[in-house]
C-alpha positions, 0 to 999 in steps of 0.5 A, spaced: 251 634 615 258 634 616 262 640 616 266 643 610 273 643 609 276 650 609 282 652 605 287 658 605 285 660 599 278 659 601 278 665 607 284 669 601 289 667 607 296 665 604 298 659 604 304 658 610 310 655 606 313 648 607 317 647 612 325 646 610 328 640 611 335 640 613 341 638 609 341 630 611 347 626 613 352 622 610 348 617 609 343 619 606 349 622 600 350 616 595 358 615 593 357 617 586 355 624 589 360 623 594 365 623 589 363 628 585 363 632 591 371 630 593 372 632 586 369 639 586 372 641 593 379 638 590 379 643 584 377 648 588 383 647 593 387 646 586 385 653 583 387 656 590 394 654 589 394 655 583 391 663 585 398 663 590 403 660 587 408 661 593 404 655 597 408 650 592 414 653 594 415 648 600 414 641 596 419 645 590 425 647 595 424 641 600 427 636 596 432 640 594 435 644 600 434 638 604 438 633 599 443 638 599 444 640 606 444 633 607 448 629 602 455 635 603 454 636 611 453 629 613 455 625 607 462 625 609 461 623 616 456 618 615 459 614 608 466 618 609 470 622 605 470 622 597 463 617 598 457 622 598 455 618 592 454 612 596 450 616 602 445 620 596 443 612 594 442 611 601 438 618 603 434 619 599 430 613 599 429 615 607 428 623 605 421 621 601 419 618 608 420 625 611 418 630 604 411 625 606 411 628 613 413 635 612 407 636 606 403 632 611 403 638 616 400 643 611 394 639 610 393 641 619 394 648 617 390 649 612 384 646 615 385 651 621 386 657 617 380 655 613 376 655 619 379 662 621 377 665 614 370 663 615 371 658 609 367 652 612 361 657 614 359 657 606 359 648 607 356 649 613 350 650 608 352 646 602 348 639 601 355 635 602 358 631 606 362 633 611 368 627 610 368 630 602 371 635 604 377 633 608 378 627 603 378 633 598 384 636 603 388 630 602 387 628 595 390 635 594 395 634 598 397 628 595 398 630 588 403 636 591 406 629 595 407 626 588 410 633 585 416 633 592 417 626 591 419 627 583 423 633 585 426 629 589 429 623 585 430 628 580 436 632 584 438 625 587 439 623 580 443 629 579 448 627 585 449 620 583 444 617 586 443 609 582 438 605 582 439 597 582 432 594 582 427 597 576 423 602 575 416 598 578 420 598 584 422 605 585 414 605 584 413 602 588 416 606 594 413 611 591 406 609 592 408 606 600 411 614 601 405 616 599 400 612 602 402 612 608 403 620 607 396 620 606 395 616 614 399 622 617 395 627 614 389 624 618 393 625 624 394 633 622 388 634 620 385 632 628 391 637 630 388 643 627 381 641 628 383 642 635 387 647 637 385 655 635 392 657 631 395 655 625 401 657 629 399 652 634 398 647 630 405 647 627 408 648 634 404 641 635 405 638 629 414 639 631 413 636 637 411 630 632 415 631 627 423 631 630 423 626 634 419 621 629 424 624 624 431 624 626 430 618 631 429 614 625 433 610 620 432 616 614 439 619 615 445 614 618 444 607 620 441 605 627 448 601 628 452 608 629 446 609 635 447 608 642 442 602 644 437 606 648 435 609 641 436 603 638 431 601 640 426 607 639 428 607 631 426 600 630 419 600 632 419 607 629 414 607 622 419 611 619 424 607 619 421 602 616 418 606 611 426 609 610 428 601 610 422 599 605 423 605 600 431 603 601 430 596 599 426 597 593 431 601 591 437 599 591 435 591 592 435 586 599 428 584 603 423 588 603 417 584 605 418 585 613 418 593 613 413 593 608 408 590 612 410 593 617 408 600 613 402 598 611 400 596 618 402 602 621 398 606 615 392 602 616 392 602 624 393 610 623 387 611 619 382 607 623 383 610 629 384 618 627 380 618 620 373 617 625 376 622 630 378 627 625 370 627 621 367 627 628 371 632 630 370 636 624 362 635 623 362 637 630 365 644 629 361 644 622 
């Protein structure tokens, strides 16, 4: 005879819970949940602007204090004097090339400063993909982009600024500045992954910026820099970001500069994107 199957609730034991399972990986989370997942984390980040106002404060005075600063310091000497209308048609185009920069560097910050707060221990425990929630950064990043960019060409409006193409073409500088903008973020969010401080990452991410920024074509035309620097600004991104945004604006070729753009936009993103995830799901 063979023997009876005892149950728990047989010998009035209570039956042992089943084992939890943990949250899986990304590959397990389809994109439409993906997607919902960004869209939440990204009004999460937007309500928390919208809760602190003054962290708007950078993409609203940037554009303005830098055209200022620039055009009626630099103007004179670069265009000559009685010609700062002919330098605002030329600085601005190259200013969203640096606006796309400088807002990128926040999005490092805010990254480290969330871990420090002890925010990510609460998506440490949420069903969520971890790139969702960088994506979502950058996402939110850019929209505060897009707000310096029309600050921008507002104030360059005002300072005489003309535009010799069509407004499909200002568009389109606009979207090269942001998407390659959106590249640089990647390598930001990686510096504020892997140091311990927002301090350090803005130390870091200075080290980047001036360089990258004043050896460039963004303010005077590498024609007036001695060849060793010449030869610097010529492979510089912003520069051919400067130029492309230039060409667009005020007419002349554009299709090098705007090639070269989105091959640095691509190369950026291919390398740093998988860095920084990696990164990111190792400190989560």
């Amino acid at each position: 005879m063979s023997a009876a199957t005892v149950t728990p609730a047989a010998t009035g034991q209570t039956p042992a819970p089943a084992p939890v399972k943990a949250h899986g990986g990304e590959g397990r989370i389809g994109l439409r949940a993906n997607l919902r997942h960004i869209g939440a984390l990204a009004r999460r980040n937007t309500l928390q602007i919208k809760q602190d106002p003054q962290s708007m404060f950078d993409v609203l005075l940037m554009p303005i204090v830098f055209t200022l600063l620039f055009v009626f310091v630099f103007g004179g000497a670069v265009a000559g004097n009685g010609k700062q209308d002919e330098y605002v048609s030329y600085l601005v185009p190259g200013l969203m090339a640096m606006m796309g920069l400088n807002v990128s560097m926040a999005v490092g910050t805010g990254i480290n400063e969330d871990f420090q707060k002890g925010v990510m221990d609460r998506f440490r425990t949420m069903p969520i993909a971890r790139s969702s929630v960088l994506i979502a950064k950058i996402v939110v990043e850019v929209g505060r982009m897009m707000v310096a960019f029309a600050i921008l060409l507002a104030v360059g409006f005002v300072l005489g600024m003309s535009v010799d193409t069509s407004p499909l073409h200002v568009l389109g500088a606009v979207g090269l500045s942001l998407l390659f903008g959106a590249s640089l973020m990647w390598i930001f969010i990686l510096i504020g992954l892997s140091v311990k401080t927002a301090q350090a990452v803005q130390g870091m991410a200075m080290l980047v910026l001036m360089p990258l920024q004043f050896g460039s074509s963004i303010f005077t035309p590498p024609s007036t820099m001695p060849g060793w620097l010449r030869t610097f600004t010529d492979y510089n991104p912003l520069s051919s970001l400067a130029d492309a945004a230039r060409g667009l604006f005020i007419g002349g070729p554009v299709a090098r500069d705007v090639w070269m753009v989105l091959a640095w936009a691509a190369a950026i993103t291919l390398v740093t994107a998988p860095l920084a995830i990696s990164k990111f799901r190792k400190k989560t």
